[in-house]
mmCIF file of the N, C-alpha and C atoms, coordinates in Angstrom:
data_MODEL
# 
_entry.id   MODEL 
# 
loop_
_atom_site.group_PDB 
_atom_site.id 
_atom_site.type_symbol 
_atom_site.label_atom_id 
_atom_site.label_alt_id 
_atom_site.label_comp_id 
_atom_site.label_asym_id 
_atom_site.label_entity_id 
_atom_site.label_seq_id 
_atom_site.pdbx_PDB_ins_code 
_atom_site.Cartn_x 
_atom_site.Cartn_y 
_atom_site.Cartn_z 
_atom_site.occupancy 
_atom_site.B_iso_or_equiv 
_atom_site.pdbx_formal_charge 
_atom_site.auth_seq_id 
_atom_site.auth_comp_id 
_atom_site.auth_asym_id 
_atom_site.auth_atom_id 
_atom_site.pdbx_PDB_model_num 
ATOM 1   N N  . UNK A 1 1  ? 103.955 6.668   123.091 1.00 0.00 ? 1  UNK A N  1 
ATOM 2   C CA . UNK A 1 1  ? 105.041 5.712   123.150 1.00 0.00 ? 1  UNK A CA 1 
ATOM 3   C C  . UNK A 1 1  ? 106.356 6.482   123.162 1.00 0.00 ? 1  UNK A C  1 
ATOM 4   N N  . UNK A 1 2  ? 107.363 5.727   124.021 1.00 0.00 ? 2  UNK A N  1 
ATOM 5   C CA . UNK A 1 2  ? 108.188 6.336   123.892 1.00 0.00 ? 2  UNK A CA 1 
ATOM 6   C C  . UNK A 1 2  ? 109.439 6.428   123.137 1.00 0.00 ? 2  UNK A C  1 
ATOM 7   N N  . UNK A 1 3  ? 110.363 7.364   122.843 1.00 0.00 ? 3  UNK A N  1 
ATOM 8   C CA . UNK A 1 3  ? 111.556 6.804   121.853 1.00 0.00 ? 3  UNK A CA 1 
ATOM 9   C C  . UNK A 1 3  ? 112.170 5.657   121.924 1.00 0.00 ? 3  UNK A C  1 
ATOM 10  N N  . UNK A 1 4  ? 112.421 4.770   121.709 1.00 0.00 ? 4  UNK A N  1 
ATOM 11  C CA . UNK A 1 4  ? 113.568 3.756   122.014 1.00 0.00 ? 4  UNK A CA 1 
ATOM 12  C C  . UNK A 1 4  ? 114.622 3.865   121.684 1.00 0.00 ? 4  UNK A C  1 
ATOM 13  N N  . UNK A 1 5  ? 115.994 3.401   121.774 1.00 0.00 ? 5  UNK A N  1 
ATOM 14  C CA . UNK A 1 5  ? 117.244 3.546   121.342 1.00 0.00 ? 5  UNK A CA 1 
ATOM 15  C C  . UNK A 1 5  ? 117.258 2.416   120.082 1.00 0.00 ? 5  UNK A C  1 
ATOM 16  N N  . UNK A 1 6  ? 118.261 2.941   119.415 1.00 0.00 ? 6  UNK A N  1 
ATOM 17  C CA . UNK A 1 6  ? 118.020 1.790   118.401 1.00 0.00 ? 6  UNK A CA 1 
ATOM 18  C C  . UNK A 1 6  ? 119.196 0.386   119.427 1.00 0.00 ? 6  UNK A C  1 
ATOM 19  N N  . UNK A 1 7  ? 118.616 -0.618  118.938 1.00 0.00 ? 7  UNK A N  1 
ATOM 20  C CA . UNK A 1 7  ? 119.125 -2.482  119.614 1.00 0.00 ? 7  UNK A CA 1 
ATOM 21  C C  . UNK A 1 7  ? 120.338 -2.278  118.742 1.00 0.00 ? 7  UNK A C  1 
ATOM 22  N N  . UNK A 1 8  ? 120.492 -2.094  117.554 1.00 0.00 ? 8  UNK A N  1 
ATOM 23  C CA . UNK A 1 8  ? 121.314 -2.343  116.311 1.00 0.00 ? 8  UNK A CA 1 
ATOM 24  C C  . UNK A 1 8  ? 123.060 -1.557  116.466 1.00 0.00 ? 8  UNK A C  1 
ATOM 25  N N  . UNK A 1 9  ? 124.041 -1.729  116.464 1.00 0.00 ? 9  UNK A N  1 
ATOM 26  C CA . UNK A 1 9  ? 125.386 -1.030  116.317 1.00 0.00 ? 9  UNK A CA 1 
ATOM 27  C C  . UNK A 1 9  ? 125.238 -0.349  115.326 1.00 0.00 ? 9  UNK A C  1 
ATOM 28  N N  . UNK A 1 10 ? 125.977 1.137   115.269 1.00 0.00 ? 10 UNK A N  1 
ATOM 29  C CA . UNK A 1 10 ? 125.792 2.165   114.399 1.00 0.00 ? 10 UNK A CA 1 
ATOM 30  C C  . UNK A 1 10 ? 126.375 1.649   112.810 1.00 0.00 ? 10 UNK A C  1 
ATOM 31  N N  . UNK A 1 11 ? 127.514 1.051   112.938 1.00 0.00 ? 11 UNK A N  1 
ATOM 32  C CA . UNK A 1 11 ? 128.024 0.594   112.102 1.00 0.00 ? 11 UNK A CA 1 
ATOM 33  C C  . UNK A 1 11 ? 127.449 -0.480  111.248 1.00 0.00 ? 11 UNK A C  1 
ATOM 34  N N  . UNK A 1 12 ? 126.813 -1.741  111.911 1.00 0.00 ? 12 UNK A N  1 
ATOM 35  C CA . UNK A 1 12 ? 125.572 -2.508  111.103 1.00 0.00 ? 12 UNK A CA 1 
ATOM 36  C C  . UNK A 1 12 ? 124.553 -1.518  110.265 1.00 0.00 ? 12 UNK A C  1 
ATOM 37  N N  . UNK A 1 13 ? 123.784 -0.721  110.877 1.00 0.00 ? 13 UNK A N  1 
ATOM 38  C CA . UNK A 1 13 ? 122.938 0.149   110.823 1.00 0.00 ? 13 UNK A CA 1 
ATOM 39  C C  . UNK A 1 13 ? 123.166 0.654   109.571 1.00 0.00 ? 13 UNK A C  1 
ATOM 40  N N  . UNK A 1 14 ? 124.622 1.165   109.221 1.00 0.00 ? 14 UNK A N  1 
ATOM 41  C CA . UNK A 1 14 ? 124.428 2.458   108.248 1.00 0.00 ? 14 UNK A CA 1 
ATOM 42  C C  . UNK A 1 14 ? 124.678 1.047   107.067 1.00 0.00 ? 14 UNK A C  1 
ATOM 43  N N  . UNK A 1 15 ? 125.057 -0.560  107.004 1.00 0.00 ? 15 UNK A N  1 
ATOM 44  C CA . UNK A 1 15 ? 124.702 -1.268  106.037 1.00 0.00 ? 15 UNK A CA 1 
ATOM 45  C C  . UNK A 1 15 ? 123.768 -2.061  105.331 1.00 0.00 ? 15 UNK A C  1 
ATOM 46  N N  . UNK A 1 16 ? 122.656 -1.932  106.733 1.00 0.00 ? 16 UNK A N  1 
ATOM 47  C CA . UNK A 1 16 ? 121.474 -2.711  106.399 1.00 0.00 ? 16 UNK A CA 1 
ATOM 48  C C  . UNK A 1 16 ? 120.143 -1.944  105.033 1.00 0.00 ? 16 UNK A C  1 
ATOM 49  N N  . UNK A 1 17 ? 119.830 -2.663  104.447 1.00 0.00 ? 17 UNK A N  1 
ATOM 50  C CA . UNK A 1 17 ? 119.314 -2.035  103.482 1.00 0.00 ? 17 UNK A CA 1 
ATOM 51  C C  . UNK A 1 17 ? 117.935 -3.077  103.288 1.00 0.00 ? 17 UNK A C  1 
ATOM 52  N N  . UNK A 1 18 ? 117.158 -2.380  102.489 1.00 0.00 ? 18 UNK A N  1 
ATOM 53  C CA . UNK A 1 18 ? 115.273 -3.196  102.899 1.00 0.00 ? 18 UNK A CA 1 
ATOM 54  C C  . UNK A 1 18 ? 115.558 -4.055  101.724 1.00 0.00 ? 18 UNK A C  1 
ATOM 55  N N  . UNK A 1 19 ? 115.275 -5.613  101.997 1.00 0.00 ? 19 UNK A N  1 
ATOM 56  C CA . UNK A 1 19 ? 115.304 -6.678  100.943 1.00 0.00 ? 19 UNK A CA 1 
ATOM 57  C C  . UNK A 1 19 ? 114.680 -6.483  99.814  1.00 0.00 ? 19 UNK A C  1 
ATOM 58  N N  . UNK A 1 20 ? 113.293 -5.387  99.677  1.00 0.00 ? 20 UNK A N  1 
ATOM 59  C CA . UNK A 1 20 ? 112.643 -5.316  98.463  1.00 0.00 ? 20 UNK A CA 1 
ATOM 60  C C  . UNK A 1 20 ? 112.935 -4.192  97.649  1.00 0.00 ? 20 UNK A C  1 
ATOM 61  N N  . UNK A 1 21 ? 113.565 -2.968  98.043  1.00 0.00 ? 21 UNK A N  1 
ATOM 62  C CA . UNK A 1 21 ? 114.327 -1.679  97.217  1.00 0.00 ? 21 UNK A CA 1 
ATOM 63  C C  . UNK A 1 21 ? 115.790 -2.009  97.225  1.00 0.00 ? 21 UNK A C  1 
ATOM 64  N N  . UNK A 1 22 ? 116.185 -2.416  98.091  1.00 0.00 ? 22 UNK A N  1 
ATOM 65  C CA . UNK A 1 22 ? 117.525 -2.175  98.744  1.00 0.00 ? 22 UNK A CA 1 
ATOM 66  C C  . UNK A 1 22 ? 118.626 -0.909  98.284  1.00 0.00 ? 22 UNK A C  1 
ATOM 67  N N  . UNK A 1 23 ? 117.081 -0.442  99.133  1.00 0.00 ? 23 UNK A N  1 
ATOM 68  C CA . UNK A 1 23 ? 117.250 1.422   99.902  1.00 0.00 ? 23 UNK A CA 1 
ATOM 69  C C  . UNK A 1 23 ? 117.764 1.362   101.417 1.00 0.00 ? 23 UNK A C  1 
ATOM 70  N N  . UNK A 1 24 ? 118.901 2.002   102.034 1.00 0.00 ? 24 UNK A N  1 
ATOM 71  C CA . UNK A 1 24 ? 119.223 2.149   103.491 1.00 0.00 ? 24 UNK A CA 1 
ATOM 72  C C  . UNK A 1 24 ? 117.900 1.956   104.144 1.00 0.00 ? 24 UNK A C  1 
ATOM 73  N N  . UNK A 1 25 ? 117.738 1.392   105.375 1.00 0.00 ? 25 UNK A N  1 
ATOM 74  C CA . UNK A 1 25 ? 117.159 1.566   106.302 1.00 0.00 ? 25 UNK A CA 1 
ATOM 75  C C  . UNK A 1 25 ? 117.390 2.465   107.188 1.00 0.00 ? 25 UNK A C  1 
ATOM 76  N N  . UNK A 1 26 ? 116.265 2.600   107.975 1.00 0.00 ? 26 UNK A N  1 
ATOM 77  C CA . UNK A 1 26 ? 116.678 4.258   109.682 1.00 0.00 ? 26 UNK A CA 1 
ATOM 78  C C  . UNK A 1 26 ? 115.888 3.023   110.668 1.00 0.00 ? 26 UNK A C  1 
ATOM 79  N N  . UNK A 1 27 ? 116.586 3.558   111.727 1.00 0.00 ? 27 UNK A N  1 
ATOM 80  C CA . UNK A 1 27 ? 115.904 3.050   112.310 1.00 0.00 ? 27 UNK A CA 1 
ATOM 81  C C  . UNK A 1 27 ? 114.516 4.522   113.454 1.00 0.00 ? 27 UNK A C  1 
ATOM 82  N N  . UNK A 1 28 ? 113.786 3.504   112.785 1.00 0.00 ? 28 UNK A N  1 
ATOM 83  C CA . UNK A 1 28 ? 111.746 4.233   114.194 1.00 0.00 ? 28 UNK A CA 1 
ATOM 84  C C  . UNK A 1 28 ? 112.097 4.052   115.389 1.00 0.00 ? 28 UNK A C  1 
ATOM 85  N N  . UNK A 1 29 ? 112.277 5.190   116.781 1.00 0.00 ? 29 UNK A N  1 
ATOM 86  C CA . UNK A 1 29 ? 112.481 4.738   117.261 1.00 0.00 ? 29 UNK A CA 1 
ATOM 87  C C  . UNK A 1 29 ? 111.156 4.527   118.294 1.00 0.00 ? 29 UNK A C  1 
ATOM 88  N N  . UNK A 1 30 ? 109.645 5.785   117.609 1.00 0.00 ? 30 UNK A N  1 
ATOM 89  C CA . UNK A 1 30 ? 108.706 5.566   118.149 1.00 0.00 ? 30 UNK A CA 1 
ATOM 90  C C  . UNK A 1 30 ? 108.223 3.996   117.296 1.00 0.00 ? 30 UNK A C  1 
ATOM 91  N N  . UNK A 1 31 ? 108.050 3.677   116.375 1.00 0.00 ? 31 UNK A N  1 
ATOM 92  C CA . UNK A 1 31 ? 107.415 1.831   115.853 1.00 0.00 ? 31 UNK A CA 1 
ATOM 93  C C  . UNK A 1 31 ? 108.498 0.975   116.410 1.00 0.00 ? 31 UNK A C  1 
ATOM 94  N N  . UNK A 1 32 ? 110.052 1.214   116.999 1.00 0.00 ? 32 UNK A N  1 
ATOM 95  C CA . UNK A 1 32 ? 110.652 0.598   117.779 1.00 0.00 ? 32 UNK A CA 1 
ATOM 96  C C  . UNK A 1 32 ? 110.931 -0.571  116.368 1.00 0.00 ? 32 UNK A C  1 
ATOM 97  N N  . UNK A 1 33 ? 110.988 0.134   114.733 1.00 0.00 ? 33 UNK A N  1 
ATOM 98  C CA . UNK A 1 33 ? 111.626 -1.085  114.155 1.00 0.00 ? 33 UNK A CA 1 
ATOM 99  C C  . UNK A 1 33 ? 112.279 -0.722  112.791 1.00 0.00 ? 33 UNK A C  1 
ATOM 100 N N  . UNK A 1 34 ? 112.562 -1.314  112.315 1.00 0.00 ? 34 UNK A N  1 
ATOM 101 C CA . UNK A 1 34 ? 113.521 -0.441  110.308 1.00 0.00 ? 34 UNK A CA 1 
ATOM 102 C C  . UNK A 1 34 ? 112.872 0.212   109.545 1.00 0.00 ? 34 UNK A C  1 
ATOM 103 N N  . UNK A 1 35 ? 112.725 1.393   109.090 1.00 0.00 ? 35 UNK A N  1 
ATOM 104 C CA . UNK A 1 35 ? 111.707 1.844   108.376 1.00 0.00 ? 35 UNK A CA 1 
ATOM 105 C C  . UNK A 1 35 ? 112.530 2.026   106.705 1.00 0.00 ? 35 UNK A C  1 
ATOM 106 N N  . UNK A 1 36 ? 111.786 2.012   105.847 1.00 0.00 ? 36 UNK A N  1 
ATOM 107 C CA . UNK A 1 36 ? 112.174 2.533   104.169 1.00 0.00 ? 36 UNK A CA 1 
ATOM 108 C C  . UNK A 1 36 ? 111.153 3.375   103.653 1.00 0.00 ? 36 UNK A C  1 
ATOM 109 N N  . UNK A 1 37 ? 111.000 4.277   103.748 1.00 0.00 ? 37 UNK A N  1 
ATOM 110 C CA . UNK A 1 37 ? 109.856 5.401   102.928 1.00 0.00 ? 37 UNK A CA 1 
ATOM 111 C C  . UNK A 1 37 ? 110.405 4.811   101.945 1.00 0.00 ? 37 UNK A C  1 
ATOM 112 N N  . UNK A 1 38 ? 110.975 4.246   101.036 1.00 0.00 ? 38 UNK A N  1 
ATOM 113 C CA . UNK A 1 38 ? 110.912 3.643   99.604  1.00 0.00 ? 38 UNK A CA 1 
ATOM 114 C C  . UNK A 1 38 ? 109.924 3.076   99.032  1.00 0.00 ? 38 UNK A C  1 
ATOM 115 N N  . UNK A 1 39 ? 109.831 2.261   100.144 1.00 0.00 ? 39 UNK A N  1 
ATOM 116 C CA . UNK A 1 39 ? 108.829 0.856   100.172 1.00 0.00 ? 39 UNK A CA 1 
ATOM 117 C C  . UNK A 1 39 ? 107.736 1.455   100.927 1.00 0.00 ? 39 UNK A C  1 
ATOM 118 N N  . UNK A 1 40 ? 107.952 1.939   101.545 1.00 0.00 ? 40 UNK A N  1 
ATOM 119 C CA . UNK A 1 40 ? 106.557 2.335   103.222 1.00 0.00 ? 40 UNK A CA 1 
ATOM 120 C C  . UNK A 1 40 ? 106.614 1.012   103.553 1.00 0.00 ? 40 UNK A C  1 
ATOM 121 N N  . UNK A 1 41 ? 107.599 0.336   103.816 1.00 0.00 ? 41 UNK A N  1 
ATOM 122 C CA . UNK A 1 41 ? 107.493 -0.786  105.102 1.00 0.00 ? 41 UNK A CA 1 
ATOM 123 C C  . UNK A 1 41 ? 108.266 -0.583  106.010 1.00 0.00 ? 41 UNK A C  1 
ATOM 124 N N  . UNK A 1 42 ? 107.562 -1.179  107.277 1.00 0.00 ? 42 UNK A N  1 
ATOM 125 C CA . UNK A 1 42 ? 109.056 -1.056  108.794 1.00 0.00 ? 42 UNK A CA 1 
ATOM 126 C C  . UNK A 1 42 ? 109.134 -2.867  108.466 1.00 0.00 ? 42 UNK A C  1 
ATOM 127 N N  . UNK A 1 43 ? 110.052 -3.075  109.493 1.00 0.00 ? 43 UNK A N  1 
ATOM 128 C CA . UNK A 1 43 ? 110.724 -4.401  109.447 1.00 0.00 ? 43 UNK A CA 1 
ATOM 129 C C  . UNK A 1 43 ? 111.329 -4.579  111.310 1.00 0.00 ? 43 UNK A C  1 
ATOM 130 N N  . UNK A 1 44 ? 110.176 -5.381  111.988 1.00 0.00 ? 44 UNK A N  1 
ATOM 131 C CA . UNK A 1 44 ? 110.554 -5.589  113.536 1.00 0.00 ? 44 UNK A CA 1 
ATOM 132 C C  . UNK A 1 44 ? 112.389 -5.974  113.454 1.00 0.00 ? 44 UNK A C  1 
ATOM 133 N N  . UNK A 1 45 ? 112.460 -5.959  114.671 1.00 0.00 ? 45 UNK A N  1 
ATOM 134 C CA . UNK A 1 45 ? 113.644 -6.695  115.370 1.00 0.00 ? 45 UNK A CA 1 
ATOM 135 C C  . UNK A 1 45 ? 113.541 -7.150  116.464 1.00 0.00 ? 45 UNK A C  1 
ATOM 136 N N  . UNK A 1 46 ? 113.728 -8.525  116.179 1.00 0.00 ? 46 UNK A N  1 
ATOM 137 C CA . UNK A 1 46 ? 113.304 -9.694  117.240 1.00 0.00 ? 46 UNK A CA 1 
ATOM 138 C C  . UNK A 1 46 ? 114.510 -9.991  118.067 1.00 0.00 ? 46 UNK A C  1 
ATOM 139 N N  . UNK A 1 47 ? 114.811 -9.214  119.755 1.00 0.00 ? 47 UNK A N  1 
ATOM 140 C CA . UNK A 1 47 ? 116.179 -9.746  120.330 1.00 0.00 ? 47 UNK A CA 1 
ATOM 141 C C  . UNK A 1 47 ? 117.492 -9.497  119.628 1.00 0.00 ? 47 UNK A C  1 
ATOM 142 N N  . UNK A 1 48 ? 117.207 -7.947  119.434 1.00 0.00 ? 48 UNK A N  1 
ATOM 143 C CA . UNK A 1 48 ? 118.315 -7.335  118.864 1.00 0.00 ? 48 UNK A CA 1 
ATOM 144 C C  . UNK A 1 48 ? 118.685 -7.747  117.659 1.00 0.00 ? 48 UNK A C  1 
ATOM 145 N N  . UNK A 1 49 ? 118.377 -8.727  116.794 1.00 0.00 ? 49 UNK A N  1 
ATOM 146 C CA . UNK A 1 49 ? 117.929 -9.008  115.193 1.00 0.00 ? 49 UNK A CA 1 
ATOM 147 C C  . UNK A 1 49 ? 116.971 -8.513  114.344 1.00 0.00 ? 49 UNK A C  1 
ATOM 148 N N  . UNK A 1 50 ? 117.962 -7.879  113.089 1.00 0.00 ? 50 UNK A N  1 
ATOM 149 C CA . UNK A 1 50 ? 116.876 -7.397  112.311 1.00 0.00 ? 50 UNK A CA 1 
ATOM 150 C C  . UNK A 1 50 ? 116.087 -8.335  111.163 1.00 0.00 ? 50 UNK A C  1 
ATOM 151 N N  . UNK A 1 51 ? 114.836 -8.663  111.122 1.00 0.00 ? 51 UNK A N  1 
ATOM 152 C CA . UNK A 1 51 ? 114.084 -9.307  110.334 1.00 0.00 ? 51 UNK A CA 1 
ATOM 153 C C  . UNK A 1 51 ? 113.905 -9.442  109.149 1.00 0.00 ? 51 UNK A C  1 
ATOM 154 N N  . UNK A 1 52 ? 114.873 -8.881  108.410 1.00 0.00 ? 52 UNK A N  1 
ATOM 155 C CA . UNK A 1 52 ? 115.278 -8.413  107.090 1.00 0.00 ? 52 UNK A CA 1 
ATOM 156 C C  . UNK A 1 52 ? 114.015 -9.323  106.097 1.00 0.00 ? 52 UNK A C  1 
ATOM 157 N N  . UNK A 1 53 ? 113.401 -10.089 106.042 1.00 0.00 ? 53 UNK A N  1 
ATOM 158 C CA . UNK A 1 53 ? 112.916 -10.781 105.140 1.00 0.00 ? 53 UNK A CA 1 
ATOM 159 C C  . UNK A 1 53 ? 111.695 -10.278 104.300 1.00 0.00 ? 53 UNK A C  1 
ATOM 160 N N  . UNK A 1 54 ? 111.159 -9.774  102.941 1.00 0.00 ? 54 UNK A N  1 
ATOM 161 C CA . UNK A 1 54 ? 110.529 -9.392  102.132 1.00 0.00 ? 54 UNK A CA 1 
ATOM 162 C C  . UNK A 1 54 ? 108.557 -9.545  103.176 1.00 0.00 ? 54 UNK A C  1 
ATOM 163 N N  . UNK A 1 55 ? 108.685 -11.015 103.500 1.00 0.00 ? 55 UNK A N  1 
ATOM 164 C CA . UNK A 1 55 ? 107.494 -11.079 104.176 1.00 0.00 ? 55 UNK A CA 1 
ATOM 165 C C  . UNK A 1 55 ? 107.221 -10.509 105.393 1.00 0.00 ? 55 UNK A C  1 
ATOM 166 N N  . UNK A 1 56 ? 108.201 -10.550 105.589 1.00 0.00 ? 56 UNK A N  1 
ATOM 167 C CA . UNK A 1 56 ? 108.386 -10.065 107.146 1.00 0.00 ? 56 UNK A CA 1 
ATOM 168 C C  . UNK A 1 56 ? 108.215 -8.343  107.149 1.00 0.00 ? 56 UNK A C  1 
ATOM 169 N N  . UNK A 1 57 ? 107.806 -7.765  106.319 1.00 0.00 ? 57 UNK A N  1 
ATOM 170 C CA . UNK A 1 57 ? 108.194 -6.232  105.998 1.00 0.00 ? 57 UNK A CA 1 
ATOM 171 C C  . UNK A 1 57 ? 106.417 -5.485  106.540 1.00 0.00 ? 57 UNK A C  1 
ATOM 172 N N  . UNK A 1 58 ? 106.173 -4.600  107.206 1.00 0.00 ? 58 UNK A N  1 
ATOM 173 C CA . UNK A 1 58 ? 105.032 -4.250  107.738 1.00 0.00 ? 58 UNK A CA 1 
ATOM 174 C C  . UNK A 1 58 ? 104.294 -2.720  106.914 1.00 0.00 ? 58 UNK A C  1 
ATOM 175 N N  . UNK A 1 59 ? 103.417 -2.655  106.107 1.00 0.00 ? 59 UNK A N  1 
ATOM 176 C CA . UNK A 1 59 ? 103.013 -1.295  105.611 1.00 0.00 ? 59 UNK A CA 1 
ATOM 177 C C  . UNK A 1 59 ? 103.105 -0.215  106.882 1.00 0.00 ? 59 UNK A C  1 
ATOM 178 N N  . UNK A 1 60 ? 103.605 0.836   106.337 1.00 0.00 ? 60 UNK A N  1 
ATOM 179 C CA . UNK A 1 60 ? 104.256 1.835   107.309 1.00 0.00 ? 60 UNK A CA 1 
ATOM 180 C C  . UNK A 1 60 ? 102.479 2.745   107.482 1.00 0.00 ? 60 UNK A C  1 
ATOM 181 N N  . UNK A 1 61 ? 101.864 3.002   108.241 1.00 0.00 ? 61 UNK A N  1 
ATOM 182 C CA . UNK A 1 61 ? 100.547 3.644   108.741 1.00 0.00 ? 61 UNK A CA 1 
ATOM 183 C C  . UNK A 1 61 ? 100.804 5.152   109.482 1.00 0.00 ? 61 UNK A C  1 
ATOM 184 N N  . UNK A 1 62 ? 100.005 6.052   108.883 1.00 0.00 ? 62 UNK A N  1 
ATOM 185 C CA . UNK A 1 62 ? 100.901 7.452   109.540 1.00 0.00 ? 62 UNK A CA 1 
ATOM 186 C C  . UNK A 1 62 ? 100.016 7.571   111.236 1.00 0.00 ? 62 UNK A C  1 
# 
């Protein structure tokens, strides 16, 4: 797979933080979604929105 660019503005980016640590997020650009090694969850983005929601959070798989 290939890199993707991140959808997100740099400036959103460096404020978004994971609903269940609220530890910064990075953005994957090979899982193409928010990652937190805090948590080991990614978090999609649906149409350039990030999915921020606790359920919505995906176990990170190496």
């Amino acid at each position: 797979m290939s890199e993707a660019a991140c959808p997100i503005e740099a400036w959103l980016l460096e404020r978004l933080v994971c609903p269940v640590t609220r530890m910064p997020l990075r953005w994957d650009g090979a899982r193409q979604m928010l990652v937190t090694e805090a948590a080991g969850l990614a978090y999609p983005v649906r149409d350039g929105v990030p999915v921020l929601l606790p359920e919505a959070g995906m176990p990170i798989t190496a």
